[in-house]
N, C-alpha and C positions, 0 to 999 in steps of 0.2 A: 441396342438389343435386337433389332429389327433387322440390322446389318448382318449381325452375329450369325443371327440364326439363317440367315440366307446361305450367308459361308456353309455352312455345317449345312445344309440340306444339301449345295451343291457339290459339295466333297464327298458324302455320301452316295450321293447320287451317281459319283464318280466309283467310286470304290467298287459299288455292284453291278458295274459294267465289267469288271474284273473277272477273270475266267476262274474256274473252279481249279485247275489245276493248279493255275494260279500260288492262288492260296496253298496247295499243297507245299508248294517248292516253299513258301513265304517259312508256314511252318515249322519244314525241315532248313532251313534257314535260321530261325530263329534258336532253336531245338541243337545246331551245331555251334551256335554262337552263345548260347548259355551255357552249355558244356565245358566251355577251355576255362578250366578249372586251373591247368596246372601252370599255367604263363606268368597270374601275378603272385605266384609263390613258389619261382622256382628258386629265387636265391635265396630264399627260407630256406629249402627244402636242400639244396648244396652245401650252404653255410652250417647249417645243423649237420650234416653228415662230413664237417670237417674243412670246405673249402675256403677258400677265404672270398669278399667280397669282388675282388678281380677277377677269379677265376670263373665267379658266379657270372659276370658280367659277360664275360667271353661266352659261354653259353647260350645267355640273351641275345647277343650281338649273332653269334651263328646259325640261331632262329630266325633272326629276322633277316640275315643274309640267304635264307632257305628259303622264306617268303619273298623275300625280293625275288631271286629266279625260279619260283614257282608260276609267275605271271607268264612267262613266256613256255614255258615246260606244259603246263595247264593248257592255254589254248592250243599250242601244237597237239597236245593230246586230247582235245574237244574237236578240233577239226580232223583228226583221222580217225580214234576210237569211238566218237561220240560222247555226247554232253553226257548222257548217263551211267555210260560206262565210266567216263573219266570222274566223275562225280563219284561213286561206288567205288574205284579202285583205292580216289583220295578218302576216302572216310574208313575203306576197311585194312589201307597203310598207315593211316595216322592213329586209330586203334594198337595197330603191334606196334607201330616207333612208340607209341605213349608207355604201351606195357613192357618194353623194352627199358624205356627210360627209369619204369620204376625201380628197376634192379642195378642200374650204374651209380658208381657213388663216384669215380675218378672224374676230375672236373674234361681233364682230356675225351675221356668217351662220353660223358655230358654232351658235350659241345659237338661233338661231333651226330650222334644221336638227334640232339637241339634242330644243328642244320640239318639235317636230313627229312625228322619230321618240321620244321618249315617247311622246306621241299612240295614232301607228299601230301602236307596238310592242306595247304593253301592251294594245290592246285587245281582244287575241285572251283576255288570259286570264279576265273574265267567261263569254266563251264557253266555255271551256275546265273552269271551273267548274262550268256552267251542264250539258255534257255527259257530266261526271262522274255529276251526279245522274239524266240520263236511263240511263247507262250501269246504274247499282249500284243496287239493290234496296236500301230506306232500311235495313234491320235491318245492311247492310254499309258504310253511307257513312262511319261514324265510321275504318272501318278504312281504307275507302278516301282517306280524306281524309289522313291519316293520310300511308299509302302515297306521295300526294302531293307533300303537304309533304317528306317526305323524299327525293325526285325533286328537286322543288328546291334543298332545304340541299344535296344530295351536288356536284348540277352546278352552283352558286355556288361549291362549296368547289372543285370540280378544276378548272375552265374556267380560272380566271386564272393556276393553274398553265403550263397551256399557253400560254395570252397572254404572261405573263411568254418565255417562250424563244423566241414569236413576235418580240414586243417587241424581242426582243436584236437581232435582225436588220432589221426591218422593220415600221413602224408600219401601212404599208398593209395588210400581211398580216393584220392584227386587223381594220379594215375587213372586209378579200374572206373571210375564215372569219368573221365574226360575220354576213355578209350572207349 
């Protein structure tokens, strides 16, 4: 117990070394990463409107080949527009691709739509990245990184919670809240 509570005072102790902006970006971090509502229900959301399970898949598959070349599309555009710019442009593109998407029903503009917001969506997070370290003074990035990641895990883990009860009622509503 004696051990324990050392850990935890020093962790702590770490944490409020952490700059106030900090915490801002963490928030809006966590705040983007509970939101994507519409990712583990999109081949509900396909298959219900007619497609079949492959064509759902190609969709996924297009997403995530949009996030793949979002990594390199993102930091080229953190390093000439800026972190906040590029952060702002990806969150107010992947809002229309979202609301866009809620109006496609053909698996073809699915997919296409899908890749695209990959794209847009994900390019903010290089940026995001990239202002973390402007943010944290390097002797604090391992905690801050840390911090993070677990912004993330927490709002992957609760967001489709709510999707789900979304879901029950309404597929748009995952659209217009993940937008």
């Amino acid at each position: 117990p004696l051990v324990f509570g050392s850990l935890m005072s020093s962790f702590y102790q770490s944490l409020k070394l952490l700059p106030r902006p900090f915490w801002v970006l963490i928030g809006a971090t966590f705040v983007n990463r509970f939101g994507v509502f519409v990712w583990p229900f999109l081949t509900l959301f396909m298959t219900r409107n007619g497609n079949t399970a492959a064509q759902a898949g190609w969709a996924v598959s297009a997403y995530s080949a949009g996030s793949f070349a979002a990594a390199w599309l993102g930091g080229w555009m953190a390093d000439r527009l800026g972190r906040n710019v590029t952060m702002a442009v990806s969150a107010l593109g992947s809002a229309v691709c979202m609301m866009a998407m809620s109006q496609a029903t053909g698996w073809q503009v699915l997919s296409l739509l899908a890749f695209i917001t990959g794209v847009v969506a994900e390019c903010g997070n290089p940026a995001g990245n990239a202002l973390l370290q402007d943010l944290v003074p390097i002797e604090h990035r391992v905690t801050a990184f840390a911090v993070q990641r677990f912004a993330v895990n927490l709002g992957w883990s609760l967001g489709p919670i709510c999707a789900g009860l979304l879901a029950e009622h309404s597929f748009f509503w995952l659209f217009a809240v993940d937008a």
